[in-house]
C-alpha positions as CSV (number, residue, x, y, z in Angstrom):
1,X,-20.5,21.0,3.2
2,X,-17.3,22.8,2.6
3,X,-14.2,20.4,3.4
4,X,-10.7,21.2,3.2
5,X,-8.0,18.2,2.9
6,X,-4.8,19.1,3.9
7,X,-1.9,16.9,2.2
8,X,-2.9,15.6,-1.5
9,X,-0.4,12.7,-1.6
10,X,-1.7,9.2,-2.5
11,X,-4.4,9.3,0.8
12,X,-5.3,13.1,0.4
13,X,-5.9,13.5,-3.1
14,X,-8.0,10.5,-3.3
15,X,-10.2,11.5,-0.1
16,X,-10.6,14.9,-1.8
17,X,-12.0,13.6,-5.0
18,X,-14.4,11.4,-3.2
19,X,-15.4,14.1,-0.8
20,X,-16.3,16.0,-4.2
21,X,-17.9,12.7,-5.5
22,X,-20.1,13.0,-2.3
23,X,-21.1,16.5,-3.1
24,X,-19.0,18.5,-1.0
25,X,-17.3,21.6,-1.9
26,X,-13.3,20.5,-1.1
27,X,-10.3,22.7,-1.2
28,X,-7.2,20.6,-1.2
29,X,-3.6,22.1,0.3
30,X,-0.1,20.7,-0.7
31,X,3.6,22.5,-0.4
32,X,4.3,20.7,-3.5
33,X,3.6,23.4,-6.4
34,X,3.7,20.3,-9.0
35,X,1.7,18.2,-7.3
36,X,-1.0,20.7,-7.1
37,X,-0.6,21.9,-10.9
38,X,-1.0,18.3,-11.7
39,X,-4.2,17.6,-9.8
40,X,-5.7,20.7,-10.9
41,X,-5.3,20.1,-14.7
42,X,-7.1,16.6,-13.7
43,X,-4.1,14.3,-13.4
44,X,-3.1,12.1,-10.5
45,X,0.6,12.7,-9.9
46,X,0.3,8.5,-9.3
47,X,-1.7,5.7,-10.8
48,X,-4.6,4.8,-8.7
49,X,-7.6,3.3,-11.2
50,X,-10.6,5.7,-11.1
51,X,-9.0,9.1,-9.3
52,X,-8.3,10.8,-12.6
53,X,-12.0,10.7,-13.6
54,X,-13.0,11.7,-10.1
55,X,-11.1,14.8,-10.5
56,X,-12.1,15.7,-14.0
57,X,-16.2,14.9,-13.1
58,X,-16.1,16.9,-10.0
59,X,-13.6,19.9,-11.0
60,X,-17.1,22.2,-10.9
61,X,-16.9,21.7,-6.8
62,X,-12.9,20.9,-6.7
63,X,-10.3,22.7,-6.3
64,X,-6.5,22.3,-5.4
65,X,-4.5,25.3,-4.0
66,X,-1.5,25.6,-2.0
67,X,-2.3,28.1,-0.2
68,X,-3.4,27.3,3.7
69,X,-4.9,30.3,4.2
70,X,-8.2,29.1,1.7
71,X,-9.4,26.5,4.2
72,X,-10.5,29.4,6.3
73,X,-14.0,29.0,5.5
74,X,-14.1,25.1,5.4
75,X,-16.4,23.4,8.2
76,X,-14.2,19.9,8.4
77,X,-10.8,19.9,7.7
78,X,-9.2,16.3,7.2
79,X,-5.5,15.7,7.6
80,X,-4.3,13.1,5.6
81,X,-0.2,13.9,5.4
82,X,1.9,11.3,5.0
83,X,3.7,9.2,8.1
84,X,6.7,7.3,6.4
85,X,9.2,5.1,8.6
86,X,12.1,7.6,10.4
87,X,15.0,7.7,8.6
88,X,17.5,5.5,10.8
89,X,14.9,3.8,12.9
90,X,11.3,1.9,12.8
91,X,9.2,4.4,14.6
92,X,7.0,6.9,12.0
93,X,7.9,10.0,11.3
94,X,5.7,12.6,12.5
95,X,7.4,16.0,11.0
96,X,4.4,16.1,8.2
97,X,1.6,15.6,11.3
98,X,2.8,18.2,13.0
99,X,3.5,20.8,10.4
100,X,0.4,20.6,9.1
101,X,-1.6,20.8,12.3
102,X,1.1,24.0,13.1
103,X,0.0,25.4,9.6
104,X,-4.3,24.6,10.2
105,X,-4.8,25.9,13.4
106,X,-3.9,29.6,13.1
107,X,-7.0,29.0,9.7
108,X,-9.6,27.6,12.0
109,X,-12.9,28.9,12.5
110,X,-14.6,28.8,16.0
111,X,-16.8,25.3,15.8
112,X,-14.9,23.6,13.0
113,X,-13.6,20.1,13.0
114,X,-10.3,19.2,12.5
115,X,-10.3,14.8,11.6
116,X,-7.0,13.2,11.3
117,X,-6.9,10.6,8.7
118,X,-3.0,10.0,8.7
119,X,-2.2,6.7,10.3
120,X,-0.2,7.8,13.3
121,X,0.9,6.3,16.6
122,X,-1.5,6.0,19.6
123,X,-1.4,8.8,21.2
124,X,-1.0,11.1,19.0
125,X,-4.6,12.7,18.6
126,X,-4.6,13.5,22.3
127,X,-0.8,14.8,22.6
128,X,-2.9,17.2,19.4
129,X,-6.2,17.8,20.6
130,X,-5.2,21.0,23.4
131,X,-3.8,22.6,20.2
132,X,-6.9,22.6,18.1
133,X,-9.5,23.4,21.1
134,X,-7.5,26.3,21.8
135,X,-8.3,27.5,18.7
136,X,-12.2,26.7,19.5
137,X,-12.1,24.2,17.3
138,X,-12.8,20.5,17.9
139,X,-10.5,17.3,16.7
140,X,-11.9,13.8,15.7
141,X,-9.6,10.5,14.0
142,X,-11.3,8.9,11.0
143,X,-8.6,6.3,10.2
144,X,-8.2,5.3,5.9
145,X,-8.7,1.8,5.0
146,X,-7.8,2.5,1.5
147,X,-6.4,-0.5,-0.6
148,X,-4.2,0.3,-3.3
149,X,-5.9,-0.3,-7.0
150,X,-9.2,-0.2,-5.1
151,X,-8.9,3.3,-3.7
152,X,-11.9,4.9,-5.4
153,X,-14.4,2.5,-4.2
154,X,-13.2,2.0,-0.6
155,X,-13.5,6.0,-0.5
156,X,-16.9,6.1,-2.0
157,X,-18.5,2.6,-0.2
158,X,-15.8,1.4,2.6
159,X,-16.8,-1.5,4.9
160,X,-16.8,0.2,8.2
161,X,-16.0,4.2,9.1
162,X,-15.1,5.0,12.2
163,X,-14.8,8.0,14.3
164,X,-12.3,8.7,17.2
165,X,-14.0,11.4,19.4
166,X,-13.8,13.2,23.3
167,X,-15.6,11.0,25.6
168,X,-19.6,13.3,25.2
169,X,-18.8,15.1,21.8
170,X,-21.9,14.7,20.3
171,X,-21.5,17.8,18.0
172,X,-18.1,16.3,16.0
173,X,-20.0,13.2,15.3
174,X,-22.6,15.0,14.1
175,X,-20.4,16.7,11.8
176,X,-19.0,13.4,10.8
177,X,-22.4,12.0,10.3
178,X,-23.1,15.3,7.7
179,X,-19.7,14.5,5.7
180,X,-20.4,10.5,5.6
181,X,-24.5,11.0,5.2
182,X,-24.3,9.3,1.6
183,X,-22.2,6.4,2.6
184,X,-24.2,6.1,6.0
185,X,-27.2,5.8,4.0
186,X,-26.0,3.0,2.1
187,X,-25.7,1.0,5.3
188,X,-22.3,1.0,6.2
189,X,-21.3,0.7,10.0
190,X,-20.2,3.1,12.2
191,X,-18.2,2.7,15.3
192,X,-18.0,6.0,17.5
193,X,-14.8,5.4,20.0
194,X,-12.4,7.2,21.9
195,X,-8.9,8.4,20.0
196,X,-6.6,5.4,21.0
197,X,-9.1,3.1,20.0
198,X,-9.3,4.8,16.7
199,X,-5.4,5.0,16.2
200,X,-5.4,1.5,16.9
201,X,-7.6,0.4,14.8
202,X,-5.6,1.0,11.6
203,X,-2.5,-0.2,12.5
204,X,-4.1,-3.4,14.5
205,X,-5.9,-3.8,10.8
206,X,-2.5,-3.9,9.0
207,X,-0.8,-6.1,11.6
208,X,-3.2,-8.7,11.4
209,X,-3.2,-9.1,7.8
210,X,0.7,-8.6,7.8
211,X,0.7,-11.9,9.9
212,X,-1.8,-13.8,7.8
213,X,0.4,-13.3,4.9
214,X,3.5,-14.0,6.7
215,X,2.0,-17.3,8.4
216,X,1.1,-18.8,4.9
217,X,5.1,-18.0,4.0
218,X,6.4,-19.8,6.3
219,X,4.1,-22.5,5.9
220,X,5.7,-22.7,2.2
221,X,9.1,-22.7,3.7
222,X,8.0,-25.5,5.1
223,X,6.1,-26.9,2.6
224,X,9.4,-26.6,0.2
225,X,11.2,-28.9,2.5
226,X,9.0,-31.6,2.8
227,X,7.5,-31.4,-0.4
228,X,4.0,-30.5,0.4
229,X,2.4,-27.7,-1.8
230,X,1.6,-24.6,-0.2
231,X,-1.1,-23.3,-2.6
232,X,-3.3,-26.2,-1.8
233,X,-2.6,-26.5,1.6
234,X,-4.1,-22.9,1.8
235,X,-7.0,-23.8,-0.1
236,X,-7.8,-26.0,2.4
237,X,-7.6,-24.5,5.6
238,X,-9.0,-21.2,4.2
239,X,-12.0,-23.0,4.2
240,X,-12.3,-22.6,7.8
241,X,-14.4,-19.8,7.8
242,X,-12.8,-18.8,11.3
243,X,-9.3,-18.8,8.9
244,X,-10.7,-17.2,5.1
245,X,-8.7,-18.2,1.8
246,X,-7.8,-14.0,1.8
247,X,-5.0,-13.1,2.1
248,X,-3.6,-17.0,2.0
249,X,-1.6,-16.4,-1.2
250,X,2.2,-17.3,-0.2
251,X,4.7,-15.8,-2.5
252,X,7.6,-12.9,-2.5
253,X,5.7,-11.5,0.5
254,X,4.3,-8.0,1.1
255,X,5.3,-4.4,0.7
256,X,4.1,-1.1,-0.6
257,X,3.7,2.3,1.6
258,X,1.9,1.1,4.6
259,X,2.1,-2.9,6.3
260,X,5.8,-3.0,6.5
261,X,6.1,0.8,7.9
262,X,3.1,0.3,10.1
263,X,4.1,-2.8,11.4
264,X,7.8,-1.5,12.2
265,X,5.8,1.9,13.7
266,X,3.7,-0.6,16.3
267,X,6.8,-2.3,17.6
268,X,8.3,1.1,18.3
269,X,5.2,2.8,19.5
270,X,4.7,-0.2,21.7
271,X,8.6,-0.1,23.0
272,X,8.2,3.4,23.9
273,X,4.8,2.6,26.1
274,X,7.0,-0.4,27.8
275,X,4.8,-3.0,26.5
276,X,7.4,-3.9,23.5
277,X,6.6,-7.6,24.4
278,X,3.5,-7.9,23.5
279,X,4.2,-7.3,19.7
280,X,7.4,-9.1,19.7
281,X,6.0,-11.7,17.2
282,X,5.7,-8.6,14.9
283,X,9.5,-8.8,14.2
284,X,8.8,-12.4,13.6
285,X,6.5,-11.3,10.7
286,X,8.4,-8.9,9.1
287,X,12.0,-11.1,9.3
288,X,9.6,-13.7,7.3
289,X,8.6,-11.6,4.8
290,X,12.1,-10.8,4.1
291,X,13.5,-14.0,3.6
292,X,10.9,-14.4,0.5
293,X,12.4,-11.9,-1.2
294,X,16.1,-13.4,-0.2
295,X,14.8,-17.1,-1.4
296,X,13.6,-15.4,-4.8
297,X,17.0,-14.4,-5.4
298,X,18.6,-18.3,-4.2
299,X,16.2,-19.6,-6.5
300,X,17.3,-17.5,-9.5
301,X,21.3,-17.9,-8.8
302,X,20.3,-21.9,-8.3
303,X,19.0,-21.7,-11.7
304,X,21.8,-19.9,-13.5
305,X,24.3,-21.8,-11.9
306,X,22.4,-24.9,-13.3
307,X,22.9,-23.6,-16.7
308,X,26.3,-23.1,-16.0
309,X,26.9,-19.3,-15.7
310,X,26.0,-15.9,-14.1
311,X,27.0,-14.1,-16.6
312,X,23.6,-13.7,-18.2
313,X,20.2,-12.5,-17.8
314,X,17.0,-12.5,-15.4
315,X,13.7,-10.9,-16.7
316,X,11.8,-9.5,-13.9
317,X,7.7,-9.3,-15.0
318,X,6.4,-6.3,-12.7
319,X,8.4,-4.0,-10.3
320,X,4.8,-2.6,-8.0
321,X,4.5,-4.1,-4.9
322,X,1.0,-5.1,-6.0
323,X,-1.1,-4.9,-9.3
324,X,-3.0,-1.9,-10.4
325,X,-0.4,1.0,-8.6
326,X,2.8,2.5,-9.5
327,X,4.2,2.4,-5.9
328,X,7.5,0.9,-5.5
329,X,7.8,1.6,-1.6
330,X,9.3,-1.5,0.0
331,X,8.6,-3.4,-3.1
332,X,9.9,-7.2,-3.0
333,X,10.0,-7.3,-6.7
334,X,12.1,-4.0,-6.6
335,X,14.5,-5.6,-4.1
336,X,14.6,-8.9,-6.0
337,X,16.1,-7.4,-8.9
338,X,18.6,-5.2,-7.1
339,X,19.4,-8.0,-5.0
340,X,20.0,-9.9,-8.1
341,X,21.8,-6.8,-10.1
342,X,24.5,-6.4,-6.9
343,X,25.5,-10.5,-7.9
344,X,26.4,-9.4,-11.1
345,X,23.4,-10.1,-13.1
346,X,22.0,-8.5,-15.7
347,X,18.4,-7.4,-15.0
348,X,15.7,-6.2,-17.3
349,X,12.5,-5.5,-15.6
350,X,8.7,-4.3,-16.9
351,X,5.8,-3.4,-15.3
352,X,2.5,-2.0,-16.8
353,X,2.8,1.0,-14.5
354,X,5.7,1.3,-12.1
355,X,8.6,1.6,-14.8
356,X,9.0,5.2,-14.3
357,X,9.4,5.0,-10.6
358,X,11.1,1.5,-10.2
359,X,13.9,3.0,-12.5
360,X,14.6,6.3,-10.2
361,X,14.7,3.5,-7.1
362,X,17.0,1.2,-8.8
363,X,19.7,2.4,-11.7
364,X,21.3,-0.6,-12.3
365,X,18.0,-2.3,-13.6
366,X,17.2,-2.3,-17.1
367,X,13.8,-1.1,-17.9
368,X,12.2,-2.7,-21.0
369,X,9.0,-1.3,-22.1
370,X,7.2,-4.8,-23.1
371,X,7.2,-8.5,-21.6
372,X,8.7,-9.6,-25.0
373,X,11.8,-6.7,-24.9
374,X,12.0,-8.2,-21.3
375,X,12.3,-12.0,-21.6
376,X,13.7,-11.6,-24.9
377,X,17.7,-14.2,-24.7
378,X,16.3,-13.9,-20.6
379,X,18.0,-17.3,-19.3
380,X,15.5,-16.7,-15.8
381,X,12.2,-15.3,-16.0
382,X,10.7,-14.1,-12.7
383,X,6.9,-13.0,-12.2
384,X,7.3,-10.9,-9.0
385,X,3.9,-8.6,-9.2
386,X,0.4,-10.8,-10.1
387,X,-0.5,-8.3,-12.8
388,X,-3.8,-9.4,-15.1
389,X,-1.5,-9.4,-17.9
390,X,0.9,-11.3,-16.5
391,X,-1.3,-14.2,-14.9
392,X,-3.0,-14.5,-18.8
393,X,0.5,-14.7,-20.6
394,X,0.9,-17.4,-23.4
395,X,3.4,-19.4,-22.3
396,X,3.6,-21.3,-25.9
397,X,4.0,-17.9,-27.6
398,X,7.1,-16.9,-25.0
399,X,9.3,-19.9,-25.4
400,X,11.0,-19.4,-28.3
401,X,12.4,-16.3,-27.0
402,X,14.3,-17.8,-24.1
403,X,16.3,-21.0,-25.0
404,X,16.4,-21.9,-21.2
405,X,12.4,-21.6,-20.6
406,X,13.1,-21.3,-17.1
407,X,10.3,-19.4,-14.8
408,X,9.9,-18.8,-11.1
409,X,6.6,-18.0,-9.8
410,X,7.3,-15.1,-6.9
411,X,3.7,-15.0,-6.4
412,X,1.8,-18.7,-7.7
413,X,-0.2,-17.1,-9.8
414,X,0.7,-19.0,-13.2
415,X,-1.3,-21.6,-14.3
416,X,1.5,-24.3,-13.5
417,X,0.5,-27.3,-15.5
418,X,0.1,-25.0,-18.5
419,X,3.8,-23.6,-18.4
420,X,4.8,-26.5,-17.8
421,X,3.4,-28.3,-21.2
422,X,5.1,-25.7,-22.8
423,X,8.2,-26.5,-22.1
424,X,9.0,-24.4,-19.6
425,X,10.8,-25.4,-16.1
426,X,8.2,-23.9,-13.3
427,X,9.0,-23.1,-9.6
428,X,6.9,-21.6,-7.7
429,X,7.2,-20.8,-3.7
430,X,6.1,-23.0,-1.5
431,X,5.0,-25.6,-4.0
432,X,6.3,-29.4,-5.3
């Protein structure tokens, strides 16, 4: 089929090189001349594991353009623009929705499809839906579940699509059916509902697992009061299989581009519909997943103050907000080490990927390209992002550059014992 994506951020540009993947012919649309030059010449303008070889496999039926006006001929055309958090308030911003629906529909063909895939509030794809069936076209929601570092593969072989559609439109599921037919054949399920249903379902997704996180974090603050240890605690109730060890792991708490914009987006969405009550406990969430970061930064003053000064410095091992990505959106690591830099500390951060990014979001951090550069005279060594290379460092081979051997665990993924019969003092969240 030929499918146009319009919007080749993070979501866009990977849902155009698995369209491709599929066999589709895509066009991808962006305003941003760079970001288009970038993906043409093969080259994410992010770090996403997989996307670049997408794009330089499938460049035969793949093509980026910023010119609207070359989607004409396209049968399906997702939307899949960014919806960050209004500046000055919770509720999502919805300028890059509705500027690319204003720039689509004067393009569209009689009997093409028009599929949002931008996370938006409920209500949205009806308030749309006049505007693109006056153009005789029709309009379907196919909400992302992309995870960050495993983007290709939920693209390619997700665990569920699902399709948003007028009450009797037979025709756009159809359509849908055509686009999906490889990943249909595979055996994946598919739930046909109506447009709330399938605006809810993304942001219902993210609030859940936003509160599994944030439950198991205030479990640790309890556990760190009573001396109980968190990690083990989770162990055992995750295996309740009506609970599940996922998404158990208590730490610095979550971030990135979507739970703790989505979650902030429901409460406002649900204000405005006068049923702000029932997602109250979200605020709950989200004020829990803030103090983490804030009891990250006691813990590292506690520990200078023990060695007798803040006049020195904190290492910082990985700035992301989670392993494999570059994207320092609402990142707790990030935070920490501003937090940290604002007290007068000296901060020198790494990270195998986010370094470029983490250092245009915060100035006063030092960037050092290795682990070694970073811990090197550190008197506090903080492991804020559960990197591969991180979890597997030699803690033997580290001591000698850091007289204090000091380390806090902002996410328990260090082998404790092991740091530990190295010399090193270990604290980890949540844990005895």
């Amino acid at each position: 089929m030929k499918i146009s994506v319009i919007g080749c951020g993070y979501l866009g540009a990977v849902h155009a090189a698995g369209m491709a993947e599929l066999g589709h012919t895509v066009v991808g649309v962006d305003i941003d001349a760079q970001k288009i030059a970038a993906l043409t010449s093969g080259r994410a303008p992010f770090f996403e594991p997989g996307v670049d070889g997408l794009l330089q496999s499938r460049s035969d039926r793949l093509r980026f353009t910023t010119d609207i006006s070359e989607v004409a001929d396209a049968e399906v055309h997702f939307i899949a623009v960014g919806t960050p958090q209004a500046e000055g308030g919770a509720a999502a911003d919805m300028r890059f929705v509705d500027a690319a629906f204003a720039s689509l529909v004067p393009h569209l063909r009689p009997g093409a499809l028009v599929v949002g895939k931008s996370t938006v509030p409920v209500g949205t794809a009806a308030a749309i839906a006049p505007q693109v069936e006056a153009a005789g076209a029709s309009l379907a929601w196919n909400p992302e579940f992309l995870r960050e570092g495993f983007a290709v593969a939920d693209t390619l072989t997700p665990d569920r699509l699902v399709y948003g559609v007028r009450a009797g439109d037979d025709a756009s599921v159809a359509l849908l059916d055509r686009v999906y037919s490889t990943t249909l054949a595979s055996g994946t399920p598919r739930i046909v509902t109506d447009f709330a249903t399938a605006e809810l379902v993304k942001v219902s997704a993210n609030a859940f697992l936003a509160t599994k996180i944030s439950f198991i974090n205030a479990m640790a603050e309890i556990a760190e009061v009573t001396g109980a240890d968190v990690t083990t605690l989770a162990d055992a109730i995750g295996h309740d299989t009506r609970i599940g060890r996922r998404f158990l792991n208590a730490g610095v708490g979550f971030g990135g581009g979507c739970l703790p914009k989505d979650i902030r987006a429901f409460q406002a969405r649900a204000d405005e519909l006068g049923v702000g009550h029932a997602l109250e406990f979200l605020d709950h969430v989200d004020q829990i997943n803030q103090r983490r970061r804030a009891r990250v930064v006691e813990l590292a003053l506690a520990a200078l103050d023990d060695q007798g000064s803040r006049d020195a410095t904190v290492a910082v091992l990985g700035l992301a907000f989670k392993p494999n990505s570059d994207d320092v959106r609402d990142s707790p690591a990030v935070d920490v080490a501003v937090a940290l830099a604002r007290e007068g500390v000296r901060v020198v951060a790494t990270d195998p990927q986010a370094q470029r990014s983490a250092a245009r979001k915060a100035p006063a951090v030092t960037i050092a390209p290795t682990v070694e550069e970073a811990i090197n005279a550190a008197s506090v060594v903080l492991v804020l992002t559960e990197w591969p290379e991180y979890r597997d460092l030699d803690p033997a081979a580290l001591a000698p550059l850091t007289p204090a051997r000091v380390v806090i665990d902002g996410r328990n993924c260090l082998d404790a014992d092991k740091w530990r019969a190295a010399g090193w003092t270990y604290r980890g969240l949540g844990r005895s």
